[in-house]
N, C-alpha and C positions, 0 to 999 in steps of 0.2 A: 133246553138242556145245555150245559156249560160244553166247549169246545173243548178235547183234549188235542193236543199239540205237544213236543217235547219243552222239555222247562225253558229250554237257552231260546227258544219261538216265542215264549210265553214272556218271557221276562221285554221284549221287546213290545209286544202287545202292551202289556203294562204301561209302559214306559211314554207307550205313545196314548195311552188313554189319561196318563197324568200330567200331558201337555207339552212329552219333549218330542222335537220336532226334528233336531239333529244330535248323530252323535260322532264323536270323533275316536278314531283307532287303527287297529290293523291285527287283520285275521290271521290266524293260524291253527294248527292242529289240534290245537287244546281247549280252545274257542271257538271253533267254527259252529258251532249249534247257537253260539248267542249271534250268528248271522242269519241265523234260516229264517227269521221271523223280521227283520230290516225293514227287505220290500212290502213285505206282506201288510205287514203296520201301517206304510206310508210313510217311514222316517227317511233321511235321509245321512248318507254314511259319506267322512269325509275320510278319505283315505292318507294318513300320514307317512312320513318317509320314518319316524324312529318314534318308540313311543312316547319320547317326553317331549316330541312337538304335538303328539296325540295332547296331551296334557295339557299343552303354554294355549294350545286352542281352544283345549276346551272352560278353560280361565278363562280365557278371552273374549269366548262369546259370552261366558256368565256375568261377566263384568258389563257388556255390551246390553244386557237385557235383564239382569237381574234373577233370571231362571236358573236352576242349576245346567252346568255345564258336563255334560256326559260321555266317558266313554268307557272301551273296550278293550282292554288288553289282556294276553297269554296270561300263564302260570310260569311263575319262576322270571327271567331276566325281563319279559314284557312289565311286570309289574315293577319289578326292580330301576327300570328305566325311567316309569312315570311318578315314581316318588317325590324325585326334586319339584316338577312341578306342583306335586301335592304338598310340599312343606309351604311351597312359596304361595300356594292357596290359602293352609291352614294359618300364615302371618299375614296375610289381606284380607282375611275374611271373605273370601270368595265359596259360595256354593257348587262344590264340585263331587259328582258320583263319581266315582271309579268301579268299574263292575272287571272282575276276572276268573277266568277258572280255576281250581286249584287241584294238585291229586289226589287222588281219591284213598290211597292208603299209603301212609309215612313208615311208621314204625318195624315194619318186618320187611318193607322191600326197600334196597337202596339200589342206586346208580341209575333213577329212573331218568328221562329228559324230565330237562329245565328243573330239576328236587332243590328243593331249597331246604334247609333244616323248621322255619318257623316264616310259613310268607303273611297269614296275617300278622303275627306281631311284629317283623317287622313293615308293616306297612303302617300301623299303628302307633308308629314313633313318630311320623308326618302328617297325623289326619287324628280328627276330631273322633273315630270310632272306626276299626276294624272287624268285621263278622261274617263266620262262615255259615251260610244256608246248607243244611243238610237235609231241608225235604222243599217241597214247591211251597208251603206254607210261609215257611220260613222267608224266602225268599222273597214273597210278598209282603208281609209282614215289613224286613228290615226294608224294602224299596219305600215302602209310605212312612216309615218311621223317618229313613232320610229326607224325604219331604216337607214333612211335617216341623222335622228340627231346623230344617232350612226354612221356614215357612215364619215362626215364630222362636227360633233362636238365634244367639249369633250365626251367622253362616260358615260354616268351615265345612271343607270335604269327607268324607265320611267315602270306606271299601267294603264292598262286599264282597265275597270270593264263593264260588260256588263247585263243587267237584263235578270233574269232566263226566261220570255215571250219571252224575241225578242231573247234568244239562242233557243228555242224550234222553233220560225218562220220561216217558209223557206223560203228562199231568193234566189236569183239569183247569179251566178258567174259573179259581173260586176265588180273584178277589172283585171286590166290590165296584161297579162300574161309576164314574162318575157321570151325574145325567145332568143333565140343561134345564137350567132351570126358567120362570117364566119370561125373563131377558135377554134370553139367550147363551147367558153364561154358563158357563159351567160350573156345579154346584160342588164346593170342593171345603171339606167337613176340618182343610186344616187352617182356615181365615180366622184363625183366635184374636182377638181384642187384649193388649196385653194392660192387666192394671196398675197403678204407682205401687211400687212398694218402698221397705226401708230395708238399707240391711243390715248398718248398726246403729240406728236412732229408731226413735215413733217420728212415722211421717205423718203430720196431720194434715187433711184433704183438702188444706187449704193451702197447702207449700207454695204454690205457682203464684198465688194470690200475694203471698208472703214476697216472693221472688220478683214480682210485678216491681212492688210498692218498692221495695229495694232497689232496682235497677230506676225508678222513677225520684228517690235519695241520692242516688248517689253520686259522687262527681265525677270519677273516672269510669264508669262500667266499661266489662271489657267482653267479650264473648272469643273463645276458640273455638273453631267447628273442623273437625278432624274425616277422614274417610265415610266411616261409619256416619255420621250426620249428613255428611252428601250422597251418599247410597239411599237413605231413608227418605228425605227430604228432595231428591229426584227435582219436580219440577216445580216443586212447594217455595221455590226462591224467593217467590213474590210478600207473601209473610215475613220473609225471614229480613227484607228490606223495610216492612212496615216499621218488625220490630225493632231494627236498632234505630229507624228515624222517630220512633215514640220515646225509644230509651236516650237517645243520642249517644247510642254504643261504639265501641273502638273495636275493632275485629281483627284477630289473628287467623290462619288459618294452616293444619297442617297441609303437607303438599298432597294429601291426598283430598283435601275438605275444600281445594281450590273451587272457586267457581258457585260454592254457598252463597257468598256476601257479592253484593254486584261490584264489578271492577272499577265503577265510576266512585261508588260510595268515599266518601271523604278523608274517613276515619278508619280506612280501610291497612293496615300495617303491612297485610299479604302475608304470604310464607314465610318468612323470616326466622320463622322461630329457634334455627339454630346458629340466630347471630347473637351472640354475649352480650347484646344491649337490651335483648327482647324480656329477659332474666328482670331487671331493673322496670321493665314495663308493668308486667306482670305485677309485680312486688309494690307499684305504685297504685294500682287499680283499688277500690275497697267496696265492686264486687266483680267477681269474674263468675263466668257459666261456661264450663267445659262441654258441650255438644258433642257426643259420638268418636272420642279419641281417647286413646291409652294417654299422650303423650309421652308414647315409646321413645326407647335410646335411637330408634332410628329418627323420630320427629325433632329433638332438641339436640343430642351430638353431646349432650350433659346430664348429668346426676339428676338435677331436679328442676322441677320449671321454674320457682320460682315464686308462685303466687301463696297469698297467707294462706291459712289455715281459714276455713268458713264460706270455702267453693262453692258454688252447684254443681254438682256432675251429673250430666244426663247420660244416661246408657242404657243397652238391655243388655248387660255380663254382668253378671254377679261377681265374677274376680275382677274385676277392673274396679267395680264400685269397694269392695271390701278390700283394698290396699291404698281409699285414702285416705283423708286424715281425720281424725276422730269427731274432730269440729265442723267438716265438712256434710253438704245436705246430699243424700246419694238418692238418684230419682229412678226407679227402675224405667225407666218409659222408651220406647223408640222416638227419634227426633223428631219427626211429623206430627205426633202426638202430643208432646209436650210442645213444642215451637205455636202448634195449633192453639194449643190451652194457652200457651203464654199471650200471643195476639191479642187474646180476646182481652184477658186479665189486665193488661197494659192501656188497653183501650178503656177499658170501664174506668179504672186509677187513676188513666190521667183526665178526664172529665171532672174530676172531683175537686180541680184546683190545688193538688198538693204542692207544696211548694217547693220551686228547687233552684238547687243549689246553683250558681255558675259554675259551666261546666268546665273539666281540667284538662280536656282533652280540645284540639283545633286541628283546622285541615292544615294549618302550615307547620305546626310539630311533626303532623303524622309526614306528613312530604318531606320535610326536612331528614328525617329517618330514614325514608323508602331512597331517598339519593343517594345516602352515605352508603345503605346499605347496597345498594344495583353500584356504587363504585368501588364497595370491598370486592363485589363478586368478579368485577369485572377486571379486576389488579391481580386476583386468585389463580383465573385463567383466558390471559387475555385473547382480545378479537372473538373469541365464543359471543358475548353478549348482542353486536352486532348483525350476527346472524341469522341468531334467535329472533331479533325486532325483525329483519327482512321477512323472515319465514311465517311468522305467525300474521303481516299485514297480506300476504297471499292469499291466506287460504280461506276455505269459504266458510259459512256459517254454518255450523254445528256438527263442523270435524272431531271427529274421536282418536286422540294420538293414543300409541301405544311407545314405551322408551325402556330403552335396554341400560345397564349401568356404564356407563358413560361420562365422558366431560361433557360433553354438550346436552344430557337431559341433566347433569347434575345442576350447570349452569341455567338452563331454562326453569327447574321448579322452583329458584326463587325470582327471578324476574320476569316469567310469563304468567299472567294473570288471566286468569279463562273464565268466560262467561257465564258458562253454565255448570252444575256439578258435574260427577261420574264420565270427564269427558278426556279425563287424561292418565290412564293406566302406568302403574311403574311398578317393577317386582321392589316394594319398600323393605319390607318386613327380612326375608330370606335370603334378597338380593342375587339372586339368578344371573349368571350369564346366559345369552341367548333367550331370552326372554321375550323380545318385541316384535319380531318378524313372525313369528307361531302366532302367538297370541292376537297379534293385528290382523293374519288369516281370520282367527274365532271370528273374531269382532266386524269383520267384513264381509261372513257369512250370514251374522246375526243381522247387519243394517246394509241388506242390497240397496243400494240405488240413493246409500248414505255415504259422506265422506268418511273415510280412516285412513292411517298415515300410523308407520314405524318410523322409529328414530332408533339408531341403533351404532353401536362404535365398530371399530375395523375388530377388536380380537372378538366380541361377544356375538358377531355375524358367522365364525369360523363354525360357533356351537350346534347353529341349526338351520344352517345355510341350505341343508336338503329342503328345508319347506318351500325355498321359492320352489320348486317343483310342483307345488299343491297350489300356490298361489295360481300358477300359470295356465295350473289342468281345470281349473275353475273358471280362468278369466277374469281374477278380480281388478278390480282399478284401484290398486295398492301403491303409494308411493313412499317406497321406502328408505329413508334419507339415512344413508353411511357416514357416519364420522370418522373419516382415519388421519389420526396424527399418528400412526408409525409405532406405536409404541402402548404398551400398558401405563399408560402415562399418569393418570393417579396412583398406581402402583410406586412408580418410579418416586415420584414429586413427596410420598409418605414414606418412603426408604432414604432420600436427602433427608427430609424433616428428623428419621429417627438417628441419622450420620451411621445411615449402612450405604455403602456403596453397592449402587444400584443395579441387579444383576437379574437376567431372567427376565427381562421386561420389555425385548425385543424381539419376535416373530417376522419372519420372510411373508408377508403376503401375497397372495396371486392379484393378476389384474381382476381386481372384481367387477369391472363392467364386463370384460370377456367371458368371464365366469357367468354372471348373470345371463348372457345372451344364449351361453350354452347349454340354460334350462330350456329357454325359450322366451326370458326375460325383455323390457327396452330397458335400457343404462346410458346412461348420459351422466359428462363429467362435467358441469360447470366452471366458468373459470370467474365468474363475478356472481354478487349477489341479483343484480337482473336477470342474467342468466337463468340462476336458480329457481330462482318468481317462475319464468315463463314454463323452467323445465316442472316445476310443480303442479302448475296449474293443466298443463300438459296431461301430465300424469292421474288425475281426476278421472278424464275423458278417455282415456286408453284403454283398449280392450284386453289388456291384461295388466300384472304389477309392472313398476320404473323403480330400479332402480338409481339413485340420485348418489355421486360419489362426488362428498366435498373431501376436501383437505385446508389445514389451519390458511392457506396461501390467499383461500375465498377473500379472505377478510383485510388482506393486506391495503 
């Protein structure tokens, strides 16, 4: 016989029977019933200081593991709080639930707490689908649907709001339990196989085959591989190496597809792509294959990339593939899949002696570029780039950074080159303040006994500086590296460029290592880059976060 429990019990049960394991939030009045079932489940509840660090963590551990990231906030300013990091989800593609309660009657009662006039819609301006459950079916219903859409869609965050009466109602356990199957897995009905499709041509099922022989012609092949292709393609790098040494491909990468192409590879151009010479690369190429990127305005800083008309674009969005170019091949497929197919097909082709061309690409053109370019960046904003080289030879193998908008992560995503995908988090898309420090919790939560590290500037630490609190109640070994130049300083340095005088772009800051200790934090101020090194790797091994407070002087 099915267990009845109240819905807000239920929904947890759920939750933990479709494999989440934590969630992040903060309880209240209006919500306490979707707590009473927490313990019971076996989940575990990280308790946030506001609820858009609920939010940046729970990003951050989806990013960390791929799973969705989940939480729990009120009715009214609780949900109103965790939108930003919902929008900043919905531009990264990140899988994020948001569960909240809502009231139960709008129209004939006002001046109720927390009344908002319209809280699913507008939580629905920042997320992939807002929906309010009005019986316990419902309720199940939209939790597997979010799953499912995170499971074989793009991933984007998805609300559900449920009123405070039907969370108090008991209800029954009618949804479906997921059972183990003979491997021990868990048997889970939303593993869909996704197939190629077309969205404005006939694809014929031999595209890849077509795409092989093409990149095995051509002289310059060029591949992008974007977020989206490093999220899918996960540990799959070792292919993705076969394939550009078969095609003898040139690799772009946006800052978030860092870590696809191995940092040794020759031909390797790195993130660059919003330097004005990358335009002309592109345009030289005659074939390029787009992997898992918009090349959004946030990836190129321009209009258009650049490259002819007669692309590949691999994706699974349907709007990304239907706004390119009419000549272009649009491959429905996740990267793993096609990258998978591609190997094989590249391998068969070249066996067959086709002949080719000398190639138009060399490891001393690409090197020649990757200089120019590590010295535009480094003239942009100087002594940054130095820091960046000390910091990244510290730290250990298969650290997971998290970076807040900043000079110093601005400077590191085009000259730091990462080994592996999905291993360096940035609010790209929505561009969030306070973003790294939350989010680097998630992420810390997600890989105990794994390295993670925030990189964060002195104004965007002001946003969510309550979570070192969380960091410290947990005991994570966070080290979280402060950049303070004093100032809004990309702010400032685009108000010169536009000949505004520069106003507004100076804040008093408090000593933030005092600050930090006063959580319960360690802080330490370096005053050399050895320093730094030794305070880092310190910081690994500590039984709670460091914070690391440089200023531009490190470098001098």
């Amino acid at each position: 016989m099915a267990q009845t429990r109240p819905l807000g019990a239920q929904i947890s049960h759920m939750l933990k029977d479709r494999g989440v394991d934590v969630i992040f939030g903060i309880p209240g009045v209006h919500n306490q019933e979707m707590y009473r079932g927490i313990e019971e489940a076996g989940i575990t509840h990280v308790l946030a200081r506001h609820e858009q660090g609920a939010g940046f963590m729970a990003d951050g551990y989806a990013r960390a593991t791929g799973k969705p990231g989940v939480a729990y906030v009120i009715t009214g300013p609780g949900l109103c709080n965790i939108m930003t990091p919902m929008g900043q989800a919905y531009s990264d593609s990140v899988p994020m639930l948001v569960i909240s309660s809502c009231l139960d009657e709008m129209a004939a009662t006002k001046g109720q707490l927390h009344q908002m006039k319209d809280q699913r819609g507008a939580a629905e301006t920042v997320c992939d689908w807002s929906e309010e459950a009005r019986t316990a079916d419902a309720a199940y219903a939209l939790v597997d649907r979010a799953i499912a859409e995170f499971k074989t869609n793009r991933p984007r965050p998805k609300h559900i709001q449920v009123p405070i009466q039907q969370l108090e109602t008991h209800a029954e356990e009618t949804f479906a339990r997921w059972r183990p199957t003979d491997k021990g897995r868990q048997e889970n009905k939303f593993s869909i196989t996704r197939l190629p499709g077309a969205i404005k041509q006939p694809m014929p099922l031999d595209v890849i085959d077509t795409l092989a022989i093409r990149l095995l012609q051509a002289e310059r092949p060029l591949f992008v591989f974007g977020g989206g292709g490093a999220r899918q393609l996960g540990a799959s790098g070792s292919s993705v190496t076969s394939i550009l040494e078969l095609a003898n491909a040139a690799v772009f990468t946006t800052y978030a597809g860092r870590g696809v192409a191995p940092p040794d590879w020759p031909l390797l151009f790195g993130s660059s792509l919003a330097r004005p010479e990358s335009a002309k690369l592109l345009d030289a190429s005659d074939c390029v294959v787009l992997v898992g990127t918009d090349l959004a305005e946030v990836d190129l800083w321009r209009s258009e990339a650049g490259q002819r008309p007669g692309a590949y674009i691999v994706n699974i969005d349907p709007e990304v593939l239907s706004q390119s170019h009419p000549k272009d091949w649009c491959l429905q497929y996740d990267a793993a899949t096609a990258m998978a197919h591609l190997h094989s097909a590249l391998e068969k082709h070249s066996a067959n002696a086709l002949k080719r061309p000398k190639s138009g690409w060399s490891a001393d053109l690409v090197a020649g570029y990757r200089d120019r370019w590590r010295a535009e960046v480094d003239a942009e904003r100087p002594g940054i780039v130095p820091v960046c080289d000390a910091l990244r030879s510290c730290l250990p193998e298969g650290t997971m950074i998290y970076s807040d908008m900043t000079q110093f992560a601005y400077t590191a995503k085009e000259v730091w080159d990462m080994e592996m995908p999905g291993h360096w988090h940035h609010p790209t898309g929505f561009g969030t303040l306070g973003y790294a420090t939350p989010a680097a919790i998630g992420g810390a939560v997600a890989r105990k006994g794994k390295p993670t590290m925030a990189i964060i500037g002195d104004y965007g630490f002001h946003y969510t500086m309550q979570e070192l609190g969380v960091a410290v109640e947990l005991g994570l070994p966070l080290p979280i590296i402060l950049w303070d130049n004093g100032k809004l300083k990309e702010i400032e340095e685009s108000m010169v460029r536009a000949q505004i005088a520069p106003n507004a772009v100076v804040a008093r800051n408090p000593d933030f290592c005092k600050l930090a200790e006063a959580f319960g934090a360690y802080a330490c101020a370096p005053k050399t880059l050895a320093e730094m090194q030794d305070a880092v790797r310190a910081a690994f091994d500590a039984d709670g976060p460091t914070l690391i407070y440089l200023t531009p002087e490190i470098s001098a």
